[in-house]
DSSP file (Angstrom, degrees, kcal/mol; ACC not computed):
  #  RESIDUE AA STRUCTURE BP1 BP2  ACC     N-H-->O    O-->H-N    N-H-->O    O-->H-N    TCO  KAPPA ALPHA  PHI   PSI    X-CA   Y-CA   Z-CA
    1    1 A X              0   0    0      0, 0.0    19,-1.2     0, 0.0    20,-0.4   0.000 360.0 360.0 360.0 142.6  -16.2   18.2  -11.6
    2    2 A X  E     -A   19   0A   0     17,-0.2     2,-0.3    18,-0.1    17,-0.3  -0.918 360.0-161.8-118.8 129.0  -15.9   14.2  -12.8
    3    3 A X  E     -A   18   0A   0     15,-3.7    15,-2.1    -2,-0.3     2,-0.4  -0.756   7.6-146.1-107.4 175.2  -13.1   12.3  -12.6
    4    4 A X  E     +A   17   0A   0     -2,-0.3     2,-0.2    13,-0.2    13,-0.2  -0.989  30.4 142.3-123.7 124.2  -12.6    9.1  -14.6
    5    5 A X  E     -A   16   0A   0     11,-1.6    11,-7.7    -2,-0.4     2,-0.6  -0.925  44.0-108.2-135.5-170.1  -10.6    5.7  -13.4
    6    6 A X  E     -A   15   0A   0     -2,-0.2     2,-0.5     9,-0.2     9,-0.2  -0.941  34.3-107.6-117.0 136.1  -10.8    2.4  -13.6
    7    7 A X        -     0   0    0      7,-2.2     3,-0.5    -2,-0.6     7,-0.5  -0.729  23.9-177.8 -68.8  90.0  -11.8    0.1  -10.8
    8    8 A X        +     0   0    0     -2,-0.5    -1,-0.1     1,-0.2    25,-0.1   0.193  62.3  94.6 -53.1 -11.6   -9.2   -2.4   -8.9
    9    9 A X  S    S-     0   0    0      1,-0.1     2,-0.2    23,-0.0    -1,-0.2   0.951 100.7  -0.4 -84.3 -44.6  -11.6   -4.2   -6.5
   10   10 A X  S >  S-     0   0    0     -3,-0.5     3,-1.1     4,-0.1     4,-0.1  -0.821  82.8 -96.3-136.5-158.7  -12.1   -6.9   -8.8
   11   11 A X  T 3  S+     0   0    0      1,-0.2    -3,-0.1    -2,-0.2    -1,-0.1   0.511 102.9  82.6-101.0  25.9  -10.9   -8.0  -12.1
   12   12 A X  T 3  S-     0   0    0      2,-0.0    -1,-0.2    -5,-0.0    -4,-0.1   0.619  79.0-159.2 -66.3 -13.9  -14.0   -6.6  -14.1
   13   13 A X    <   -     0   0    0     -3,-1.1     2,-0.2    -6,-0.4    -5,-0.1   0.787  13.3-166.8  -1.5  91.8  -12.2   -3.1  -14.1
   14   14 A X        -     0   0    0     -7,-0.5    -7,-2.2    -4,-0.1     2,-0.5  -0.583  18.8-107.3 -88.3 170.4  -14.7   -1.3  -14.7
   15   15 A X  E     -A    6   0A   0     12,-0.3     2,-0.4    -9,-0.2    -9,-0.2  -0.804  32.2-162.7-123.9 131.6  -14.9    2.3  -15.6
   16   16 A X  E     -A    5   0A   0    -11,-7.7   -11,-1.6    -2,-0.5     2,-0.4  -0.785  18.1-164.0-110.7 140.1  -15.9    4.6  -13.3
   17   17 A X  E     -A    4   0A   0     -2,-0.4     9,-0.9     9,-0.3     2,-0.6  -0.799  24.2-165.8 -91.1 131.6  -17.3    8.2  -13.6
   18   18 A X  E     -AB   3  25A   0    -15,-2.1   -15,-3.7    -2,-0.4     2,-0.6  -1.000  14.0-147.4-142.4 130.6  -17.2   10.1   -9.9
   19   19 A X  E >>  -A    2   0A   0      5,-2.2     3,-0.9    -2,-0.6     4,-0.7  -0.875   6.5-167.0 -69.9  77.9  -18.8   13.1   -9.1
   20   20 A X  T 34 S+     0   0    0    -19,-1.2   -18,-0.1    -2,-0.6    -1,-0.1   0.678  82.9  49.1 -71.8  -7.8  -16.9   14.9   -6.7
   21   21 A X  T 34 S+     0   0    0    -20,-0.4    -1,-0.3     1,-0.2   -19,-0.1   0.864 126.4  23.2 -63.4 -31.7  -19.7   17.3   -5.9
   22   22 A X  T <4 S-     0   0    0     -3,-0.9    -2,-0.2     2,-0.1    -1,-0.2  -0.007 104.4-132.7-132.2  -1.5  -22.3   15.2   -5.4
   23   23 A X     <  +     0   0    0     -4,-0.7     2,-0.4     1,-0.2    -3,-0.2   0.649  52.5 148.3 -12.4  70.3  -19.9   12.5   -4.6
   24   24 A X        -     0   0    0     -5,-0.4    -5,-2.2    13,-0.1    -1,-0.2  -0.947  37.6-142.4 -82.2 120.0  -21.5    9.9   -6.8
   25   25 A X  B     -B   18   0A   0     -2,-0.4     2,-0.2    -7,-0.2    -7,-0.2  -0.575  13.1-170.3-100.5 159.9  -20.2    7.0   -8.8
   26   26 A X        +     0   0    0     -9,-0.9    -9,-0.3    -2,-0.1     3,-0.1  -0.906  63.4  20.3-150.4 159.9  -21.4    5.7  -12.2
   27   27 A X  S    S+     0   0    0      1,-0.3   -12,-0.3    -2,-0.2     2,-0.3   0.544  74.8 134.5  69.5   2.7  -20.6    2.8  -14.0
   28   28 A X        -     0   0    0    -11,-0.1    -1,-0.3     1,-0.1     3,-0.1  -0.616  44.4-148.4-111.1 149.5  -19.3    0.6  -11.3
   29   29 A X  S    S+     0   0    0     -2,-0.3     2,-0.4    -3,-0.1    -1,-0.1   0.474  74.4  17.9-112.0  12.4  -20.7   -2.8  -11.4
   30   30 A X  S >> S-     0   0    0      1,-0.2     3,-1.8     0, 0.0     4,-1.1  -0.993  91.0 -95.6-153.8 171.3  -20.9   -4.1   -8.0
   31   31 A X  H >> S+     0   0    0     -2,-0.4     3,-1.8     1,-0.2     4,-0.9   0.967 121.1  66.7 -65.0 -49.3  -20.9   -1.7   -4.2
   32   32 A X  H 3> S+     0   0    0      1,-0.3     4,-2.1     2,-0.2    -1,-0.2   0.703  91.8  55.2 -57.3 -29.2  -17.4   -2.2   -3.9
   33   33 A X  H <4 S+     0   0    0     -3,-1.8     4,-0.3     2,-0.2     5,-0.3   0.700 109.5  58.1 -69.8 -29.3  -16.6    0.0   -7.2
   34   34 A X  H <X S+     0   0    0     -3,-1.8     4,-1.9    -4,-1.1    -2,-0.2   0.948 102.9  41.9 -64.0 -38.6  -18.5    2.5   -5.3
   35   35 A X  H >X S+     0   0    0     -4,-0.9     4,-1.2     1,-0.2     3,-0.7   0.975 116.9  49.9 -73.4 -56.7  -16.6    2.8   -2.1
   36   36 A X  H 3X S+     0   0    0     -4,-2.1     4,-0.9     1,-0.3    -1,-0.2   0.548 106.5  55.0 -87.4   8.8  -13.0    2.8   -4.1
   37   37 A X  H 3> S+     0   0    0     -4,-0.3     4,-1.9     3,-0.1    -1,-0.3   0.841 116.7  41.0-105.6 -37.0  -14.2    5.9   -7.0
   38   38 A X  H << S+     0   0    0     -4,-1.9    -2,-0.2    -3,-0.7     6,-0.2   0.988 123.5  37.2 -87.9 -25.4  -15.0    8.1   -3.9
   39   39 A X  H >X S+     0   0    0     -4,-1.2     4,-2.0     2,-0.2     3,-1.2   0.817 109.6  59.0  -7.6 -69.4  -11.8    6.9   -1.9
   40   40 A X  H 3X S+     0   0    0     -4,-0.9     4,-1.3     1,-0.3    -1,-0.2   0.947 117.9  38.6 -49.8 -54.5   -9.7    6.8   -5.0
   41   41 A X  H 3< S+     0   0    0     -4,-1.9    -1,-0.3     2,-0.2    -2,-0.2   0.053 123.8  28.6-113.9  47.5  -10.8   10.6   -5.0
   42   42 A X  H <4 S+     0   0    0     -3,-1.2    -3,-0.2     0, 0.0    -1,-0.2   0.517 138.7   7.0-130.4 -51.0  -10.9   12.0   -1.3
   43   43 A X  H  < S-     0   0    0     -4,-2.0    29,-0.4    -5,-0.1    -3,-0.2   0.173  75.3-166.2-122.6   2.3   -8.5   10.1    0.3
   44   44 A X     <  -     0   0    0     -4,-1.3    28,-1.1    -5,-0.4    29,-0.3   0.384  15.9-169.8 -37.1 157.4   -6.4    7.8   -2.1
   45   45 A X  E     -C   71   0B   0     26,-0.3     2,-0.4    27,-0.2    26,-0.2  -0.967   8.3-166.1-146.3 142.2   -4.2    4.9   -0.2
   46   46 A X  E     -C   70   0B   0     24,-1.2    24,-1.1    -2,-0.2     2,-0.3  -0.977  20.8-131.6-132.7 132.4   -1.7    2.6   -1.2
   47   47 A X        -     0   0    0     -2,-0.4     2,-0.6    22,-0.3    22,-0.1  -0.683  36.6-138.6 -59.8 125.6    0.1   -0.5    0.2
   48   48 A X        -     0   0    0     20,-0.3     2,-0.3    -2,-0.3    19,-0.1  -0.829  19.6-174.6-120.6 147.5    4.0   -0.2   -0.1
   49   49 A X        +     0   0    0     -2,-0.6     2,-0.2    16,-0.2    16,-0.2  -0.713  20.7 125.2-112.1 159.2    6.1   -2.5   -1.1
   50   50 A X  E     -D   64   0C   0     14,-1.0    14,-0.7    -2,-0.3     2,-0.3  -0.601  48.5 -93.4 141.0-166.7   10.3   -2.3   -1.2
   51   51 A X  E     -D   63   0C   0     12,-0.3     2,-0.2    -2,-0.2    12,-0.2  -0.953  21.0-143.6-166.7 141.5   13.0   -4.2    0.1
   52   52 A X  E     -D   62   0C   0     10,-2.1    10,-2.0    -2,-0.3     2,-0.4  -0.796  26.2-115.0-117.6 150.8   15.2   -4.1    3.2
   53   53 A X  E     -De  61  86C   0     32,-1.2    34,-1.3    -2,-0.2     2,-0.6  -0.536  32.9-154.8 -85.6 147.3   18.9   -4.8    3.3
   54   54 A X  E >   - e   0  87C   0      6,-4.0     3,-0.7    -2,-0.4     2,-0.4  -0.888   5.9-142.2-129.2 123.2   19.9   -8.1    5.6
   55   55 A X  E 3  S+ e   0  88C   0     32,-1.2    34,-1.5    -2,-0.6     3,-0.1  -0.727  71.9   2.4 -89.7 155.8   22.6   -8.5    6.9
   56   56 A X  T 3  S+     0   0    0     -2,-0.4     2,-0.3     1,-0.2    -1,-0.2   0.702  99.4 134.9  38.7  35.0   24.6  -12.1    7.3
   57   57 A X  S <  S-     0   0    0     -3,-0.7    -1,-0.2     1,-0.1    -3,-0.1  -0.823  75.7-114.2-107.9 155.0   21.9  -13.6    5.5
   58   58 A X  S    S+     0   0    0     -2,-0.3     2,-0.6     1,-0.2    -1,-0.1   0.959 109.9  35.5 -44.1 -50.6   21.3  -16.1    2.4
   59   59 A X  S    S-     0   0    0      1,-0.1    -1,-0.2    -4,-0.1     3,-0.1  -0.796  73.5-141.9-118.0 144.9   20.0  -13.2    0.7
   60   60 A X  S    S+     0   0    0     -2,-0.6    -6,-4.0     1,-0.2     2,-0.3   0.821  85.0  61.1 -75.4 -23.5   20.9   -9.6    0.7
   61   61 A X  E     -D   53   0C   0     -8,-0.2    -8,-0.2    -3,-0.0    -1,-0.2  -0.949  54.9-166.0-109.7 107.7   17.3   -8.5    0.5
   62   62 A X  E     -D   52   0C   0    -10,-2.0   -10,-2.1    -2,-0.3     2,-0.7  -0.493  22.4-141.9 -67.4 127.1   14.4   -8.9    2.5
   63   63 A X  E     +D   51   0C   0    -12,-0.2    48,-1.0    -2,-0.2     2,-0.3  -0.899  31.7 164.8 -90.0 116.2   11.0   -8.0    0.6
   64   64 A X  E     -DF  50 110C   0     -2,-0.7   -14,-1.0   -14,-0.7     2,-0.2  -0.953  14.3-173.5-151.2 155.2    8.1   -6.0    2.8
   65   65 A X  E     - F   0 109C   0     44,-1.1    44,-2.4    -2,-0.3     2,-0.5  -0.689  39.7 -68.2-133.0 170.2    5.2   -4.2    2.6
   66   66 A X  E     - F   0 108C   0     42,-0.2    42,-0.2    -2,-0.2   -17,-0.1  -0.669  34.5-142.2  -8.2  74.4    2.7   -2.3    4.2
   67   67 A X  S    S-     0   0    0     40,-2.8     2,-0.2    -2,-0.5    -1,-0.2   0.854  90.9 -12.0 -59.6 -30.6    0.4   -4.5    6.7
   68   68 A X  S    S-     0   0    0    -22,-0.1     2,-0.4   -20,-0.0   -20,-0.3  -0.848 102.7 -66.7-144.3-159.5   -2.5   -2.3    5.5
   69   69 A X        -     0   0    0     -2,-0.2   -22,-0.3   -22,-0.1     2,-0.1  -0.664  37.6-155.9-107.3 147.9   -2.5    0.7    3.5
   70   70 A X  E     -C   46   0B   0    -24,-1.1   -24,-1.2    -2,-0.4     2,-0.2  -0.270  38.3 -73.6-110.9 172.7   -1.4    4.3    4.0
   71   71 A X  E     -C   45   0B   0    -26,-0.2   -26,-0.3     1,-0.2     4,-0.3  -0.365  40.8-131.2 -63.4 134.8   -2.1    7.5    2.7
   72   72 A X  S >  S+     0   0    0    -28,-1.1     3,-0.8   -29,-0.4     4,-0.4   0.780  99.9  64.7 -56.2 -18.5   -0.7    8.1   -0.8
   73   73 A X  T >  S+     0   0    0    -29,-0.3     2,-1.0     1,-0.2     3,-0.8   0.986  99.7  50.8 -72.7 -52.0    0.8   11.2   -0.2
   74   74 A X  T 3> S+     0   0    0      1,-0.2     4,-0.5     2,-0.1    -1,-0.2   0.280  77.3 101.3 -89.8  34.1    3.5    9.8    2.2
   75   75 A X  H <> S+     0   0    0     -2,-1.0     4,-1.9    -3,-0.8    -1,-0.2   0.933  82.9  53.4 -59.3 -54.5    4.9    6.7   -0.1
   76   76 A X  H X> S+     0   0    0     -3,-0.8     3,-1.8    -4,-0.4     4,-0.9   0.970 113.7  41.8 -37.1 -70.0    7.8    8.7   -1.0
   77   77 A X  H 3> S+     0   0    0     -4,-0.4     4,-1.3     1,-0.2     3,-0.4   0.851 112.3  53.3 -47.0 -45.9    8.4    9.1    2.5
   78   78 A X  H 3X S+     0   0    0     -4,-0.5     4,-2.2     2,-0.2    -1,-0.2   0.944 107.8  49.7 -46.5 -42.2    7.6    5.6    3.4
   79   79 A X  H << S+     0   0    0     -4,-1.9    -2,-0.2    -3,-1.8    -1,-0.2   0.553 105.8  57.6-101.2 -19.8    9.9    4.3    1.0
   80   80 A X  H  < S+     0   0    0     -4,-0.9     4,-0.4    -3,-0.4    -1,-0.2   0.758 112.0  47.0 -73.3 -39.7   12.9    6.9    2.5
   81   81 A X  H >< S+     0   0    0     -4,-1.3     3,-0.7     1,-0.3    -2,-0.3   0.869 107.4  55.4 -87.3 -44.9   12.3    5.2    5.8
   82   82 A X  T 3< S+     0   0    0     -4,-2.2    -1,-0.3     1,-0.2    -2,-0.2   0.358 103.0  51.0 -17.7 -30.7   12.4    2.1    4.4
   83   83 A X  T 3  S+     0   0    0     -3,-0.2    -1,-0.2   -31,-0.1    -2,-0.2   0.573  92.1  80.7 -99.2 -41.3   15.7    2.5    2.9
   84   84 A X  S <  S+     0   0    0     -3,-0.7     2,-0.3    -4,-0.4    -2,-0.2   0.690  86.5 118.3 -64.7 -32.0   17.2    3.6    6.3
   85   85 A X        +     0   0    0     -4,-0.2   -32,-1.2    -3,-0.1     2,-0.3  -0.774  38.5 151.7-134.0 177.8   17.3    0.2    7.2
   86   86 A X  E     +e   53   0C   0     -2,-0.3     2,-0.3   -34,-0.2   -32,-0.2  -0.985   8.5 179.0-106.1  94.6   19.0   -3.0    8.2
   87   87 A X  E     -e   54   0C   0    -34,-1.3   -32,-1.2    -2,-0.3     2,-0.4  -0.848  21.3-117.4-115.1 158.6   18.5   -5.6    9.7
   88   88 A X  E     -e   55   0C   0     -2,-0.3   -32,-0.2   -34,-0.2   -34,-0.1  -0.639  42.3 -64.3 -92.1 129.8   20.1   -9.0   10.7
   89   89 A X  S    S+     0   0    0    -34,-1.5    26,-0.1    -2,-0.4    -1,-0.1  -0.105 100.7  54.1 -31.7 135.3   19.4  -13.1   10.0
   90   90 A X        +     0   0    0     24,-0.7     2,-0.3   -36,-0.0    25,-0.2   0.385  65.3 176.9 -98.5 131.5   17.6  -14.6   10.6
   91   91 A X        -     0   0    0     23,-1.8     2,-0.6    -4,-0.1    -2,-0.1  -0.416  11.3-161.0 -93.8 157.3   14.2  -12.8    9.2
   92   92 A X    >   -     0   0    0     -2,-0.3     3,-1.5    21,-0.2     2,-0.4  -0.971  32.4-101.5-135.9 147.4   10.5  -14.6    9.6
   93   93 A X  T 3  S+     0   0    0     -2,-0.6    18,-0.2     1,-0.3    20,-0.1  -0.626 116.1  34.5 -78.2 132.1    7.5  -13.4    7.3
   94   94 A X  T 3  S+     0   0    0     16,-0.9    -1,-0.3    -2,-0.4    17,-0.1   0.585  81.5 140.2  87.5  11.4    5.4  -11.4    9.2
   95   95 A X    <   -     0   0    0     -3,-1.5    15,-3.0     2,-0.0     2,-0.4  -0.389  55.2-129.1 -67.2 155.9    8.5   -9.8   11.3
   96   96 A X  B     -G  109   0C   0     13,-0.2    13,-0.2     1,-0.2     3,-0.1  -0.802  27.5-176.4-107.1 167.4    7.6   -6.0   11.7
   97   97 A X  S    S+     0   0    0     11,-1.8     2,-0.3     1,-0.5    12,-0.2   0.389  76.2  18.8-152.3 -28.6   10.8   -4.2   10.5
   98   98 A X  S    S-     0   0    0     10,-1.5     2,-0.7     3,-0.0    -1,-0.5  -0.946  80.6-141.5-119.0 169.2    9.4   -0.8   11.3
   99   99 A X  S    S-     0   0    0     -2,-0.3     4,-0.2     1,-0.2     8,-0.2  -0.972  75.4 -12.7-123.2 137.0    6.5   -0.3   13.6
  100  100 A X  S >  S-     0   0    0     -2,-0.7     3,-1.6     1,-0.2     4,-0.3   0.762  85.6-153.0  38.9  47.7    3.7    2.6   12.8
  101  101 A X  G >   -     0   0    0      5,-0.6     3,-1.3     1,-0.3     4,-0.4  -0.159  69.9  -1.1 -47.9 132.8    5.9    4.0   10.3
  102  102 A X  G 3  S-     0   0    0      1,-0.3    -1,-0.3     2,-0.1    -2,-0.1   0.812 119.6 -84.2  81.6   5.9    5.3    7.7    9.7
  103  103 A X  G <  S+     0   0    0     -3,-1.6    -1,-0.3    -4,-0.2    -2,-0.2   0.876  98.4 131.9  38.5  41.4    2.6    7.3   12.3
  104  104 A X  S <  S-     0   0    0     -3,-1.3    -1,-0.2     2,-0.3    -2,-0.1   0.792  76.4-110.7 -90.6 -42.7    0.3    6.1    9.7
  105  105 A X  S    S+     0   0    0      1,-0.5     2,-0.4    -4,-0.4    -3,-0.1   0.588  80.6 120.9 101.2   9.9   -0.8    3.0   11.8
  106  106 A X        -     0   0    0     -5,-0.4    -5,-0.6    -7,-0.1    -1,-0.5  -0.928  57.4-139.5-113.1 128.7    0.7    1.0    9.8
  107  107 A X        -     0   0    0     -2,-0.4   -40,-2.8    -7,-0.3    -8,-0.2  -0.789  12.5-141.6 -73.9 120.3    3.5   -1.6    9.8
  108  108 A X  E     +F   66   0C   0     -2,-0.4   -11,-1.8   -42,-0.2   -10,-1.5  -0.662  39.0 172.7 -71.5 138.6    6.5   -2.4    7.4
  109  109 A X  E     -FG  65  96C   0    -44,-2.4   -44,-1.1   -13,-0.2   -13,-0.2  -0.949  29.0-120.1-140.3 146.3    6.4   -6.4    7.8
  110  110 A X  E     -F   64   0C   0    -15,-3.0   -16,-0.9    -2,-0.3   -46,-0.3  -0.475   9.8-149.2 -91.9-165.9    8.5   -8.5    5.6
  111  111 A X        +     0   0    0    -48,-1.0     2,-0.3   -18,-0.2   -18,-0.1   0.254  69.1  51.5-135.3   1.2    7.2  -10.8    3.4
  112  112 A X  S    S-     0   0    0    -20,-0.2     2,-0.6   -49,-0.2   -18,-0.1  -0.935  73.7-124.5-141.7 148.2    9.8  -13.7    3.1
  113  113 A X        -     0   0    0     -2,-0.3     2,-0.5   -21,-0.1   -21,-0.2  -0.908  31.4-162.0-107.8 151.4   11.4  -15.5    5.6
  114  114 A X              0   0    0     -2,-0.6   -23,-1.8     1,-0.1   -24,-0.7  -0.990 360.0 360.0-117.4 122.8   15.9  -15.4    5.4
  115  115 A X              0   0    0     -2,-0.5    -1,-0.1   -25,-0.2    -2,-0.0   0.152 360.0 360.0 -45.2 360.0   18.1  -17.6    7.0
């Protein structure tokens, strides 16, 4: 079986043919298209990114992501945990605002600082 995408590592997007038997890529124009077409189809992973509510702050929303990226299947889920919470001003960029969510190994960090 062959899947077809298109390549995010840089902004040549190139288009790649993978071989999931053989797990071979085609079409990719530098190593780095190689690692993401069998990635993209073994494992895919995604950074996610949202917004948290703040309370007694300039602004009602805090923006945060992913410090690195998690499995795609639990984004929904990510993004439910995400949701769950609050937190109070003052915020700093690079605050963790959940810690190993989901046990992924990953941290929600915000991305803005609030007064």
């Amino acid at each position: 079986m062959e899947k077809e995408l298109i390549c995010i590592c840089c902004p040549k997007g190139c288009h790649l043919k993978v071989d999931l038997e053989n797990k071979k890529v085609s079409g990719n124009g530098c190593p780095r298209g190689q690692k993401y077409g069998i990635d993209e189809v073994t494992n895919p992973v995604r950074v996610v990114t949202s917004t948290v509510k703040v309370v007694n702050g300039i602004q009602k929303v805090v923006p945060v992501k992913t410090d690195k990226p998690i499995s795609k299947n639990l984004t929904f889920k990510c993004i439910e945990e995400i949701n769950k919470v609050e937190i109070k001003a003052p915020v700093t960029i690079g605050q963790i605002i959940i810690k190993n969510v989901l046990e992924s190994g990953a941290n929600v960090i915000a991305t803005k600082s609030i007064d």
